[in-house]
Every structure is written in C-alpha cells, then in structure tokens.
C-alpha positions, 0 to 999 in steps of 0.5 A: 565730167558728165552732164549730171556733174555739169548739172549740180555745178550750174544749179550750186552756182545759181543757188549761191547768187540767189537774188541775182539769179532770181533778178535774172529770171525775172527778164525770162519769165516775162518774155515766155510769158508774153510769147505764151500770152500773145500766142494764146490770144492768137490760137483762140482767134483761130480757134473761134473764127474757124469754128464759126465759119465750119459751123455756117456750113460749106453751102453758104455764099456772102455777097458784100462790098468789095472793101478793096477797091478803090471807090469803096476805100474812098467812101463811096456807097456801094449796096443793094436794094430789096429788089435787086436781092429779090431778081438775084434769088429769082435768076439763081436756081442753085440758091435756096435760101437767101437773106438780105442784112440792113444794119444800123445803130438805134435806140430800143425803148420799154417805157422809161427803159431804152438800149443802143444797140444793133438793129438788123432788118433782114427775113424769115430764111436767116432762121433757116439758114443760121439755125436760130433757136428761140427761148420764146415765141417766134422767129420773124415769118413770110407772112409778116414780110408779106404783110409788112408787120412792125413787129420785132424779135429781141436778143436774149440779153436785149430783152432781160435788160428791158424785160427784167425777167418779164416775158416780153412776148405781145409787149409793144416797144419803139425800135427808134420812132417806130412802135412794134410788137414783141413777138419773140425772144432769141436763144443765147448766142453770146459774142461772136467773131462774125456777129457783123455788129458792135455788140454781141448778138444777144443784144440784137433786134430783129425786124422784118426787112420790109421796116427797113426805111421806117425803122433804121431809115434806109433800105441799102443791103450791105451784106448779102447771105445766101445757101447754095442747095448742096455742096455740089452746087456751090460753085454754081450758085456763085456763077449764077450770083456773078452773072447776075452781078455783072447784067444788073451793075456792070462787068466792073462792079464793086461787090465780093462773092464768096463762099464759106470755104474760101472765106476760111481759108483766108482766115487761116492765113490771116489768123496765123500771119497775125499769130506770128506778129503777136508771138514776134512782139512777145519775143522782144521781151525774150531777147531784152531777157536773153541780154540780161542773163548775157550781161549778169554771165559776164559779170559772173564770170569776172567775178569768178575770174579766181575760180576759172584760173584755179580749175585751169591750174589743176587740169581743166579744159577750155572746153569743160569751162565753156560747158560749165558757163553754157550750162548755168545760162541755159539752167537760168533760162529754162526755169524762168521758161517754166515760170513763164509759161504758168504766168503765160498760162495764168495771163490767157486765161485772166484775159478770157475771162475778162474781155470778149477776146478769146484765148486757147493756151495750146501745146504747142505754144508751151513747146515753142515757149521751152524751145525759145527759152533754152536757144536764148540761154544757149545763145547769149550764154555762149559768148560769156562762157567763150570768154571764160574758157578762153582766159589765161590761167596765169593771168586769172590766178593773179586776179584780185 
C-alpha cells in the first residue's frame, strides 16, 4: 500500500471513534498549546529587552552594585554619593554625559488626589541621554540642579490621574512632604523591561537630584548611567570608570561597570536559557498527551485484535500493520498540533493583551510545535502498533 491508502485507513479509523479520537486530542492540543504559550512568552521577552537595550545605543555604560557579591547579597549597603559621581565624570574624559539614579517609593499629592509611585531624583543629561520627549513643558535643566528648585516633572499617566486632563504645568503638588512645582509632563513611554521601578514610567516623578534627601530622604546613588563620547571610546570610558572606582573605594570594590553591548549579550543568553525552561515546562504537558494516545492505540489495537488476524489471514505484512497503527498515532497528534497551535496562538495573544507581559507567537515556535507533536505520535505511537504487527494471526482470529 502507498502513503495516500495508509492515509485514508488512519483517518477512517479515527472518524469511526470520534469521541474517543476527540478525547485523545484533547491531551495534544493542550500540550502544543502550552509549548506555543510558554515559547511565545519567552520570544517577546527577548524581543522587548533586546529592543530597548539596542534602543539605549552602543555608548551607554551602567555603573551599579555588584548584586553578586557576597556583601551585597547579605544586605550591605552599597552606593555612591552625588559627589563621588561628580569627581567620576570629572576624571573621565571619554564620558560625556552622566546621570545619577536616586529611586524611592512616595506619595505624589494634588489636594485630596495622591498617588504611590516611583520617584526618581536624578539630572538634566538623563533627557540627553534617553531621548526624552515632553507632551508639555519641560524637562528638568542645569540651572534648577544648580539652583537646587523644588520643581518636578510628572509621568503621563501620573499626571491625567492627578490632573485629569487638566494641564498641570505651574501647578504646585507635595512629592512626600515637600511642595514642588510642575514644570513639565513626560511623552508616553509605557512599560518597559529596564524602567528600574515598579511601575511603568509613565507613572514616574522626576526631580532634580540636589531634592534628593528632601524629597525620598536620602542621597545614596544606586545606579549610575553614563555615555561614552562615541563607540570607539567605550572601552575607554569603562577603564577610566574603573580607575576611578579602584582610587575612591579600593581595588575590591562592590560595584559593576558595563556597557550596553555586554549587558545585551547576557540578556540573549539568559532570555534563551529562560526560553528553554518555559518551552521544557510546556512539553510536560505534551508527553502526559503523547502517553495518552499510547494508551488509547492500545486499546485500539485489542479491540481490533479481530481485524489485524483477518488483514494477516489474507496477506499482510507486519510491516504494513505496523505503518498502519504509526499512522493513525501520528494523524491524531498532528491535528491536536494544528489545534494546539491556534489555541497557543489565541493564549499569547490573550496574555499580552492583559498583563505588562509580552508575547510574540514566532514561527519558529509553530514549526518546533509540529515537529513535537508528530515525534510524539511517531514515538508513543510505535510500541502499540509494534504489538499489533507483531500478533499471531491464528491467535487474533480466535479472538472474541
């Protein structure tokens, strides 16, 4: 018999045992879905970090705690001051913008109205750095650091929840206990997987880093960001940062320099290494289905013990009952794949569309997905129709 014949006998016999072929599905589609899910969840990861980290630029350099070491793991407090960052920019030439983080939870308040948010006291070269746009006003200057201002700028969301719709710009508000005023209102950023906080940016408020200890009530630089002048002077600029590290706090120091170059090439690594996890967690679901089709084929194939002795009786081969049997297992498991991957599909779509986590249904994904469903028909599909092949014929046209 040819492949066509051995088609049409698979889908006759899965079409006479509709229930129990659609129950068998059942085990498959919510496998491949959950491959196609778990996959998709991880691709858009990579997809959004990536991007972001490409969008920063090849310039940029992250001074932080070493979040590896010993003494940082066990709590110990590990930061800058403004000035340490001040003498920093001053002893590296290659640099020529950088911008300490200060981040802190705290209470945002418009007359009755207030917010819990991220605060984040940094300076004027952030703007330059990030490429902030503004939907009004202005972004914090030189001349308010310099000044030391109690002014602010607002998130977008941040402000319509406090504004609602109002312009806020020259408005008064109390960042915590302290009154600032509004000077301007950032461009819509939305989530972002580096945004450093727990909310998404548009919730932030900005202030300048001199109302630091006023406003969030400390000065302690927790991240340091910095731009090297061009890409050829990156790797200056980091030895330069490092030198300096080593002068001011020790050949042993607790802090981290990176680039944005390296920083996303271990993203790459760890996003895919995550993506494996997922997409191995999804597979559990696959096999327990694979088990289930192995288990349903053997049953079929005692029930049809008959048929396989009449088939022998009149000249088949093992061999044309083992092809037989295959078939059916892996025609059951490529449609509960096509299934799977539309509700995969359908699932990743649902979960970025309902929570900040992103997902990119890619086609590879839905390639790996087929490949997996018909290796698991062809896998647990073999040892039933081994048996099957291998019955005597006398013995299976005796059975009753």
């Amino acid at each position: 018999m040819g492949f066509m014949e051995y088609l049409r006998l698979a889908i006759s016999s899965l079409y006479q045992n509709r229930l129990r072929s659609l129950l068998t599905l059942l085990g498959i589609v919510i496998g491949v879905a959950s491959v196609i899910t778990m996959v998709s969840i991880g691709e858009g990861a990579r997809v959004e970090v990536v991007g972001e980290l490409e969008g920063l630029g090849s310039t940029m350099i992250f001074i932080q705690p070493n979040y590896l070491d010993q003494d940082v793991m066990m709590g110990k407090p590990v930061a800058m001051s403004l000035e340490d960052v001040d003498l920093m920019k001053r002893s590296s030439p290659s640099l020529s913008y950088v911008s300490p983080q200060i981040t802190a939870r705290g209470i945002v308040k418009l007359g009755n109205r207030e917010k819990r948010t991220t605060i984040v006291s940094t300076n004027d070269e952030i703007a330059w750095m990030q490429g902030l746009g503004m939907a009004d006003g202005r972004f914090l200057s030189e001349s308010d650091i310099r000044s030391r201002r109690t002014v602010l700028v607002l998130g977008w969301q941040l402000a319509n929840e406090l504004f609602e719709g109002e312009s806020p710009v020259g408005r008064r508000v109390r960042v915590n206990d302290v009154a600032c005023d509004v000077i301007g209102v950032m461009k819509r950023r939305g989530q972002r997987a580096f945004s450093g906080g727990m909310d998404s940016e548009d919730m932030y408020a900005y202030v300048p880093v001199t109302l630091a200890r006023r406003a969030i009530g400390t000065e302690r630089v927790q991240v340091v960001l910095a731009q090297a002048r061009d890409v050829d002077s990156v790797r200056t600029a980091r030895e330069e940062i490092e030198g300096f590290l080593r002068r001011r706090f020790g050949r042993d120091h607790k802090f981290r320099v990176e680039s944005a170059e390296s920083i996303l090439e271990s993203a790459k690594v760890i996003i895919g290494v995550l993506t494996a996890i997922l997409g191995g967690i999804g597979s559990i679901s696959l096999i327990v289905g694979g088990i289930g089709v192995m288990n349903i084929m053997l049953v079929t194939v005692t029930e049809r013990t008959r048929e396989i002795g009449i088939r022998k009786a009149i000249g088949a081969r093992n061999s044309h009952i083992l092809r037989q049997f295959v078939m059916e297992a892996v025609v059951l498991c490529l449609v509960g794949g096509v299934l799977g991957t539309l509700l995969g599909a359908l699932g990743a779509h649902l979960v970025a569309a309902l929570s900040p986590v992103p997902a990119t249904v890619s086609p590879l994904a839905i390639v790996v997905a087929f490949a997996s469903s018909s290796l698991v028909g062809l896998i647990f599909g073999v040892y039933p129709a081994y048996k099957a092949a291998n019955l005597d014929p006398i013995q299976a046209l005796r059975y009753e």
